[in-house]
C-alpha positions as CSV (number, residue, x, y, z in Angstrom):
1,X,0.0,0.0,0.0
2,X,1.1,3.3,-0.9
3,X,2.9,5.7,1.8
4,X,1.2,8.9,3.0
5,X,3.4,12.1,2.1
6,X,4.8,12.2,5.4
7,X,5.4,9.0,5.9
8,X,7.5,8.7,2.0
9,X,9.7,11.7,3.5
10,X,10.6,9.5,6.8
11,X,11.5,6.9,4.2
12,X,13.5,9.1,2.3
13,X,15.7,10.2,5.3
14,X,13.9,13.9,4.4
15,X,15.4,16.4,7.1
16,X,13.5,17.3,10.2
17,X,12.2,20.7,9.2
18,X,10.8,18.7,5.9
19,X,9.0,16.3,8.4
20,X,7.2,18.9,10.5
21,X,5.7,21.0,7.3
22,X,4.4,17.7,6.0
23,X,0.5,17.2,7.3
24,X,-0.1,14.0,9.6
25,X,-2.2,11.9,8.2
26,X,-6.2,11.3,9.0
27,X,-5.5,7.5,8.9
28,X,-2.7,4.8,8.7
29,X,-2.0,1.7,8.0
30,X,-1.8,-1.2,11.4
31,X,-1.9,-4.3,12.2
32,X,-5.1,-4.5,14.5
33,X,-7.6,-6.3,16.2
34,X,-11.9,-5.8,16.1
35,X,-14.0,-5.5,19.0
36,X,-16.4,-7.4,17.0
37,X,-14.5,-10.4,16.7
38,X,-13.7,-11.3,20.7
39,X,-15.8,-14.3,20.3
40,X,-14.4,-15.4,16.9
41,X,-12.4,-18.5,18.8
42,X,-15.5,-19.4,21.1
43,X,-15.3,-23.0,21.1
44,X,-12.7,-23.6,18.6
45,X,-9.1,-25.6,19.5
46,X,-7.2,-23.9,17.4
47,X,-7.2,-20.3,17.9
48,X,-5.4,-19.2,14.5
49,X,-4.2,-15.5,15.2
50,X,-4.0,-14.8,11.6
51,X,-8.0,-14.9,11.3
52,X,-8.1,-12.2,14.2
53,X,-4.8,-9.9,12.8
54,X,-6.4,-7.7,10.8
55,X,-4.0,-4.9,8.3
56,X,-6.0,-1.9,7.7
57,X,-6.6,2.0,7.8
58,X,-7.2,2.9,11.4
59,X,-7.9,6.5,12.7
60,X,-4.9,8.6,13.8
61,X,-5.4,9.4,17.4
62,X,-4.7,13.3,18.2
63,X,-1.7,13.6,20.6
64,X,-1.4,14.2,24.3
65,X,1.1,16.7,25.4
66,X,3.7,14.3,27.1
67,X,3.9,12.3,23.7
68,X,5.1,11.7,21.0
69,X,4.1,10.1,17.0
70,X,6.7,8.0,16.0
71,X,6.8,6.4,12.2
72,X,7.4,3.5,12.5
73,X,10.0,1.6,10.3
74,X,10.0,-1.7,11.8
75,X,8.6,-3.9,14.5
76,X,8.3,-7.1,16.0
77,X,6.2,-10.1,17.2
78,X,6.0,-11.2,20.8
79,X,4.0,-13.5,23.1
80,X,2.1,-10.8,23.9
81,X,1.0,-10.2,20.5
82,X,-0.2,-13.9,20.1
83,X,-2.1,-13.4,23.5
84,X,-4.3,-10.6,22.2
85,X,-5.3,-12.2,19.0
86,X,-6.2,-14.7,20.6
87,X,-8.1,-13.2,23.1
88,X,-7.0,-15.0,25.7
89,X,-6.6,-15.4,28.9
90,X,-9.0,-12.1,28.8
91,X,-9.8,-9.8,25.7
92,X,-7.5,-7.1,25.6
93,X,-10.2,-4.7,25.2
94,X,-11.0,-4.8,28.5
95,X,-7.7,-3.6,29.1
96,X,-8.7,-0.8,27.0
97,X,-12.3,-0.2,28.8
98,X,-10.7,-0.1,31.7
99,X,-7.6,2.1,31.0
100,X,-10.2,4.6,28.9
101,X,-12.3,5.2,32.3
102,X,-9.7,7.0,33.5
103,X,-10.8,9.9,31.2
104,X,-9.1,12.7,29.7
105,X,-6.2,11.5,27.2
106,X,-6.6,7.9,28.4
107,X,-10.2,8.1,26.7
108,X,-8.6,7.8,23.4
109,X,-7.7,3.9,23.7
110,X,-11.2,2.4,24.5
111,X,-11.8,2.1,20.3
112,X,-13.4,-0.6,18.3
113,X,-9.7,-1.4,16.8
114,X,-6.6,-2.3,19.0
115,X,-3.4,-1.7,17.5
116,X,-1.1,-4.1,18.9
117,X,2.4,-4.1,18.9
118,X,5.1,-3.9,21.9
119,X,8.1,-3.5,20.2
120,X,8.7,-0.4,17.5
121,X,12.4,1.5,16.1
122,X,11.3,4.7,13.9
123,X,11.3,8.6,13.4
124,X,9.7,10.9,16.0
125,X,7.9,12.9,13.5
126,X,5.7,15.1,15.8
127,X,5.9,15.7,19.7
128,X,3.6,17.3,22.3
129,X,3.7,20.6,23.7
130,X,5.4,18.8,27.0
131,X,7.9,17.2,25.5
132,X,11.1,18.4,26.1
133,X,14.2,15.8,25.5
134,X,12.9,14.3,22.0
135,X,12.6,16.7,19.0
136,X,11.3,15.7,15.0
137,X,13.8,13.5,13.3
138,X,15.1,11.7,16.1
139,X,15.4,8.1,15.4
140,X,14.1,6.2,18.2
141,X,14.0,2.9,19.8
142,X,10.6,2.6,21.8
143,X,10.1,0.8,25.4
144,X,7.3,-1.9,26.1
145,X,6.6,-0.1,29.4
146,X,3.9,2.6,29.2
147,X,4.4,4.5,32.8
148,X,2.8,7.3,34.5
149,X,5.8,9.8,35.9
150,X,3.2,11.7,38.2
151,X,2.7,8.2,40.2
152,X,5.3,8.1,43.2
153,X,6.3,4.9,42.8
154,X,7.7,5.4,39.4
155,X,10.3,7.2,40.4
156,X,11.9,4.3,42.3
157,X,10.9,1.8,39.6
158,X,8.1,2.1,36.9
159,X,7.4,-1.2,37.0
160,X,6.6,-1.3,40.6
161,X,3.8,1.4,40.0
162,X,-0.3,0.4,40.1
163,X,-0.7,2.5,36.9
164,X,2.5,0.7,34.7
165,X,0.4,-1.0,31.7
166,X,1.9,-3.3,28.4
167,X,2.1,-0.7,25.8
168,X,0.4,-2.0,22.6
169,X,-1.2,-4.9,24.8
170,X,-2.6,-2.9,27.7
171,X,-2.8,0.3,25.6
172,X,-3.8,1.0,22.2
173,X,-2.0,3.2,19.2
174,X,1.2,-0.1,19.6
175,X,4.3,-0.3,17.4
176,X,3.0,-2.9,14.5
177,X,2.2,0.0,12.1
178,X,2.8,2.8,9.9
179,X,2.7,5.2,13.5
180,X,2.6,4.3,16.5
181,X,1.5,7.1,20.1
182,X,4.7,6.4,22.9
183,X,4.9,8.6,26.2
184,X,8.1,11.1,26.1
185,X,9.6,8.3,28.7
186,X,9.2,5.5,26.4
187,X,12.1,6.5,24.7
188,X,15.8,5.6,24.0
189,X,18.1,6.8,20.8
190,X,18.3,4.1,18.2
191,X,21.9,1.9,18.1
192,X,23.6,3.8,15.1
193,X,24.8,0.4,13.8
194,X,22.1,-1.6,13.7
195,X,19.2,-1.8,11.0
196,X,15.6,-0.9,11.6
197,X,15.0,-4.5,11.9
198,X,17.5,-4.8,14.3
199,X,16.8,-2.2,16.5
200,X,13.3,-3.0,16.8
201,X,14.0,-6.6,17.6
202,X,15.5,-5.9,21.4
203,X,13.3,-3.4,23.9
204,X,10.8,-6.3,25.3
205,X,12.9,-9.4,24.8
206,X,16.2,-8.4,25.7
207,X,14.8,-6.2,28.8
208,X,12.9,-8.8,30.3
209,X,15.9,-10.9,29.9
210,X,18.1,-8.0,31.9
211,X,15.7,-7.0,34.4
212,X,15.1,-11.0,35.2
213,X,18.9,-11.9,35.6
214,X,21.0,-8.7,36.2
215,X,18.7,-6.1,37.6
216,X,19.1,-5.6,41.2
217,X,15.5,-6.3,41.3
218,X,16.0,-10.0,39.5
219,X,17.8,-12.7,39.7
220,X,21.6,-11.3,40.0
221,X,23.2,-13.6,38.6
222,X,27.1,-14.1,39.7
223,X,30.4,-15.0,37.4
224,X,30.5,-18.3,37.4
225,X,26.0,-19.1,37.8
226,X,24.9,-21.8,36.1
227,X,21.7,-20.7,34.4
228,X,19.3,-23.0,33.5
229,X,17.3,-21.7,30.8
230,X,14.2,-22.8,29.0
231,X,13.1,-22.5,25.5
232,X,16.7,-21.0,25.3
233,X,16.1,-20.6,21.3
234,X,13.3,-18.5,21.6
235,X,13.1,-14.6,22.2
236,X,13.8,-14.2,25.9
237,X,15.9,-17.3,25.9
238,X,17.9,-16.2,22.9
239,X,18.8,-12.7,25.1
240,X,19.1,-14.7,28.1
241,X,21.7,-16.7,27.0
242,X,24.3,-13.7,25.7
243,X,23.5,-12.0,28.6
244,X,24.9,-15.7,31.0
245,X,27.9,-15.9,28.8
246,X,28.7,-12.1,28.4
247,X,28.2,-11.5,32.5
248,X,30.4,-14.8,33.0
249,X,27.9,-17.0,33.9
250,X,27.4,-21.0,32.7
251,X,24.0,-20.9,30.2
252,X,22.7,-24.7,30.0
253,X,19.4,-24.2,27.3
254,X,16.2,-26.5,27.3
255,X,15.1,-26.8,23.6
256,X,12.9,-28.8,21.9
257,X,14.6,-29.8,18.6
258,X,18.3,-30.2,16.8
259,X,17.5,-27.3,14.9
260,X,16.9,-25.7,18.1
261,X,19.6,-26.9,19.6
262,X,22.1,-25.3,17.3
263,X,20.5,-22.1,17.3
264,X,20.8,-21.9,21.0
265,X,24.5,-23.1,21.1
266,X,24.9,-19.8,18.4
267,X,22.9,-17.4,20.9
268,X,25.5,-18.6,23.6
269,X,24.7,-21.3,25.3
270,X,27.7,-24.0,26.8
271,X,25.4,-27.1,27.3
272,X,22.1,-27.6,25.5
273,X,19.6,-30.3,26.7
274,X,16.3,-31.9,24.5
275,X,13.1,-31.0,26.4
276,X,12.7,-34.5,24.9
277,X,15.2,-36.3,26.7
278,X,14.0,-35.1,30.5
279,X,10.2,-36.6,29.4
280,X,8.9,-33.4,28.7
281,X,6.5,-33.6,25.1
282,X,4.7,-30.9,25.9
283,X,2.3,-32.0,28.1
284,X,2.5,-31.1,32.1
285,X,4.7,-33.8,34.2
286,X,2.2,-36.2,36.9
287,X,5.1,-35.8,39.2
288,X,7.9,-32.8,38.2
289,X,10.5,-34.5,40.2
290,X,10.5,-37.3,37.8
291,X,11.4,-34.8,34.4
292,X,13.7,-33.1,37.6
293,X,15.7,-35.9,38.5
294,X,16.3,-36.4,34.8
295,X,17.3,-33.1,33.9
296,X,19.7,-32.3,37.5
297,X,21.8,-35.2,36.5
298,X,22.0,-33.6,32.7
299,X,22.9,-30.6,33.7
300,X,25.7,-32.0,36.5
301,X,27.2,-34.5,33.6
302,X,27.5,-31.5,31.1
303,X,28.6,-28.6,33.4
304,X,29.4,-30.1,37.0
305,X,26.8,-28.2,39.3
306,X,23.0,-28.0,39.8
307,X,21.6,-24.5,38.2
308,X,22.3,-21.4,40.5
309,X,19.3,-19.7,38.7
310,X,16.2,-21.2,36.3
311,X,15.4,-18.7,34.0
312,X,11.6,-19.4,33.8
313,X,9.1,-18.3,31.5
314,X,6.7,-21.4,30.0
315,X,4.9,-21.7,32.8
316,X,2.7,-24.9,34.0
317,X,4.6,-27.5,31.7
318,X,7.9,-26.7,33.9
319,X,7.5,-24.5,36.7
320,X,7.6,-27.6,39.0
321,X,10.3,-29.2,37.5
322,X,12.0,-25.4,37.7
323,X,11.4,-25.6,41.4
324,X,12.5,-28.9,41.6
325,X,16.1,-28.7,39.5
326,X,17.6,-25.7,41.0
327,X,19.9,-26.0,43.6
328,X,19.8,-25.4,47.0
329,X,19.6,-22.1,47.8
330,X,19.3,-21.2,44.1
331,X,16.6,-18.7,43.0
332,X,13.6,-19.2,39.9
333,X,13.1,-16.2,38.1
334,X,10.0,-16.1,36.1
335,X,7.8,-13.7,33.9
336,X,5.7,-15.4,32.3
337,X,3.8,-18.7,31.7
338,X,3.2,-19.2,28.1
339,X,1.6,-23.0,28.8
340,X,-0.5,-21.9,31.5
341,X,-0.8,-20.1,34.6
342,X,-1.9,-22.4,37.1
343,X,1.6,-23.7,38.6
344,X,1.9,-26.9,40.4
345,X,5.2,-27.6,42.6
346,X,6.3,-29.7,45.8
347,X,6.8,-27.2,48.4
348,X,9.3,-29.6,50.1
349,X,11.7,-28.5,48.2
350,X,10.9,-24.7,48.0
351,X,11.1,-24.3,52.1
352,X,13.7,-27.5,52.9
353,X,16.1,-26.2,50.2
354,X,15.7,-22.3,51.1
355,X,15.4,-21.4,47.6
356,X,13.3,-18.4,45.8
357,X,10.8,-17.6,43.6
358,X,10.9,-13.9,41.7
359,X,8.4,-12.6,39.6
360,X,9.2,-10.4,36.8
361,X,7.6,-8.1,34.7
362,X,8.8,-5.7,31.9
363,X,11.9,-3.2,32.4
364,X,12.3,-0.2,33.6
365,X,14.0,2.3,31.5
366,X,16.8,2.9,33.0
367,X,17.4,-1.0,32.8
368,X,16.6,-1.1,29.1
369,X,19.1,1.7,29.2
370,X,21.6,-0.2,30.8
371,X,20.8,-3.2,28.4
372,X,20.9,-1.1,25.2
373,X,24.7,-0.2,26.3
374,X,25.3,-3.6,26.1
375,X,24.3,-3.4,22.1
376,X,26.7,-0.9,21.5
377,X,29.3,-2.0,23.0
378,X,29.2,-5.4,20.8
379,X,28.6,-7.6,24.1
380,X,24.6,-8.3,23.0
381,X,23.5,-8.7,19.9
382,X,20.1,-8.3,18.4
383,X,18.0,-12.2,18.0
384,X,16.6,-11.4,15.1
385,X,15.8,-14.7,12.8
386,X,13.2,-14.0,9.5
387,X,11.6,-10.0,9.1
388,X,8.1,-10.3,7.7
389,X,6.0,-7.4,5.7
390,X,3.7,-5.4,7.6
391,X,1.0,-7.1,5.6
392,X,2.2,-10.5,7.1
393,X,2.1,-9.6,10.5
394,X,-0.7,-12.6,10.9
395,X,2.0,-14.8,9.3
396,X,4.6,-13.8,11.5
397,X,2.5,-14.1,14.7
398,X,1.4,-17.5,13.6
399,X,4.8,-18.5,13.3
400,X,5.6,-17.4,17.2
401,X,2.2,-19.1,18.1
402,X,3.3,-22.2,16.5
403,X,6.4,-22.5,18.1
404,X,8.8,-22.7,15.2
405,X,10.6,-19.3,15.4
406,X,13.8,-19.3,16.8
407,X,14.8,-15.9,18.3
408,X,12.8,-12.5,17.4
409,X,10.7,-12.5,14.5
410,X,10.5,-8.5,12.9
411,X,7.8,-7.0,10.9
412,X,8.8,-4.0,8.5
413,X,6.5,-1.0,8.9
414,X,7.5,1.6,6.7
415,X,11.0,0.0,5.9
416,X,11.1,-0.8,2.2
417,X,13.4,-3.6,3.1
418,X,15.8,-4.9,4.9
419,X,19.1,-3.7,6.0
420,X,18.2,0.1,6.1
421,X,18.9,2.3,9.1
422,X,22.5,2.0,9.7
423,X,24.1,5.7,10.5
424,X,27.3,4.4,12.0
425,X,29.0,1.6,9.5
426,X,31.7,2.0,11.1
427,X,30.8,1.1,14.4
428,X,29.3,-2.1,12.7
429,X,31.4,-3.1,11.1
430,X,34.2,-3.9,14.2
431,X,31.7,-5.3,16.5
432,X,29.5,-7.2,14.0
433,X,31.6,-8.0,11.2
């Protein structure tokens, strides 16, 4: 589909005072879901997201002053994404309802379309009367975490505040189209060496990953940790693992397949096991201790000690086994439970082994901060595995739902193609080669 005037000049790397004389469009192109369709999998086993992912002309919402309209050049998929096109566990509109009552500028996001999307890299190409450190032309990397800065608790950690929502999942106006709407204090300059794709491939993925092992409020992990890691060739395990091996740690990956496998010994892990071998299909273990005892004498024949820290994020197929596996005194970090949320463990060895459970959610920006430094130093790299068109996005959120991605799965936006974006070749060339 055609680009908008404005949008055409953002591709054509037009210069800032170009981009504010051109007019903001009345509509733009997303990747949204319909009110109407909540009910669409009522009843049905397989809840294909690429009959709810609709890519269409939505209004453009009119801007509050603490924010800013990004064009968006590229995107990606995330769990989240499959969650709300599925419309489970709850439709997001009610996230919407509910966010809307709060009147005033919030009123904007209870609409009969949800633009999804919680990752997005792009152009700031108008900003509110309140915004102060972000100007037009900026090229922007845009956080998952949609806070309020009035709210006390913010200040010592946004995700510790009542009113810290999903952005794109819990809000509307998300990254996975033509524009997206971010708060001021969504935002971080884009890496200079990396592509759109890139770029737009780390904020959720590589956050979680930071805030759930080396924030002060995770895991905090040690040189020398074993880390056990599930779905280790996935998005959060694919960040996970760079961030084990780069902070000095042992990474020891749970996959479910040889293809898998390799992927995850690339993203950095030292031992990788097969979900297979442990007795884990898919299904949720009778007794976890069984898959447990399985997969702790793995893990000692391959890197000589019980796991230090399970990085924990699929939920009720292993959260038992999770609790089960690491070692005494060890900690479970978790942020997520894509097979279910109802966890079932032996407490035994919880209380008798004095180990933790954390819960995790998001990243605060100074963390995603602290985790983009990491990308430009060369000591993370972006997960990126296949880019699909924003046309596709159903495709490419089919693919995640499936399980057959490894890594992040992008979406272009305005991006023509590939490989676009890069203002620092230099820089990319000695750390990426």
């Amino acid at each position: 589909m055609e680009a908008d005037p404005l949008a055409a000049a953002v591709v054509a790397d037009a210069p800032a005072t170009a981009l504010a004389e051109l007019p903001v469009p009345a509509t733009y192109l997303a990747a949204h879901l319909r009110a109407e369709d909540q009910d669409t999998f009522s009843g049905v086993d397989d809840k294909d997201v690429r009959k709810s992912i609709h890519v269409g002309r939505v209004p453009m919402p009119e801007l509050a002053p603490d924010e800013v309209l990004v064009a968006v050049l590229a995107s990606g998929i995330n769990h989240n994404t499959v969650w709300s096109a599925m419309f489970e566990p709850v439709p997001t509109f009610s996230f919407l309802r509910k966010f809307g009552g709060d009147g005033g500028w919030a009123a904007r996001h209870d609409a009969p379309q949800h633009v999804i999307g919680s990752d997005a890299a792009g152009v700031v190409v108008r900003a509110g009367a309140g915004v102060r450190r972000w100007r037009i032309g900026d090229r922007v990397v845009v956080s998952p975490v949609y806070v309020d800065d009035e709210d006390p608790a913010t200040h010592a950690d946004g995700m510790m505040s009542p009113s810290q929502l999903a952005w794109g999942f819990e809000t509307n106006f998300g990254g996975l189209a033509h524009y997206c709407v971010a708060r001021a204090s969504q935002l971080l300059p884009k890496p200079a060496h990396l592509t759109w794709e890139e770029a737009a491939s780390n904020p959720l993925c590589a956050g979680t990953a930071y805030r759930m092992l080396v924030g002060e409020r995770g895991a905090r992990m040690k040189q020398g940790d074993v880390v056990l890691i599930w779905g280790a060739a996935g998005g959060l395990g694919a960040y996970a693992a760079q961030l084990v091996r780069s902070g000095g740690g042992i990474a020891v990956g749970v996959v479910g397949s040889e293809e898998k496998a390799r992927a995850a010994r690339e993203f950095g892990c030292h031992a990788v096991i097969d979900r297979r071998e442990i007795g884990l299909d898919g299904g949720v273990p009778e007794d976890p201790a069984v898959p447990g005892r399985r997969l702790g004498k793995l893990i000692r024949a391959a890197v000589g000690a019980d796991p230090h820290i399970v990085f924990e994020h699929v939920g009720r197929a292993t959260f038992g086994v999770s609790v089960y596996v690491v070692g005494r005194g060890g900690t479970v970090v978790t942020c997520g439970s894509t097979t279910g949320y109802q966890h079932e463990f032996d407490n035994r060895y919880l209380w008798m082994r004095l180990k933790r459970v954390i819960g995790s959610h998001g990243v605060n920006l100074a963390e995603l901060s602290a985790m983009q430094r990491l990308l430009e130093i060369g000591r993370l790299r972006p997960a990126l595995s296949v880019t699909y068109p924003l046309e596709e996005t159903g495709e490419a959120a089919r693919l995640v739902q499936r399980g057959l991605h490894t890594g992040k799965v992008g979406v272009l936006a305005l991006a023509p193609q590939t490989g676009l974006g890069v203002s620092d070749p230099g820089t990319r060339r000695s750390l990426m080669g």
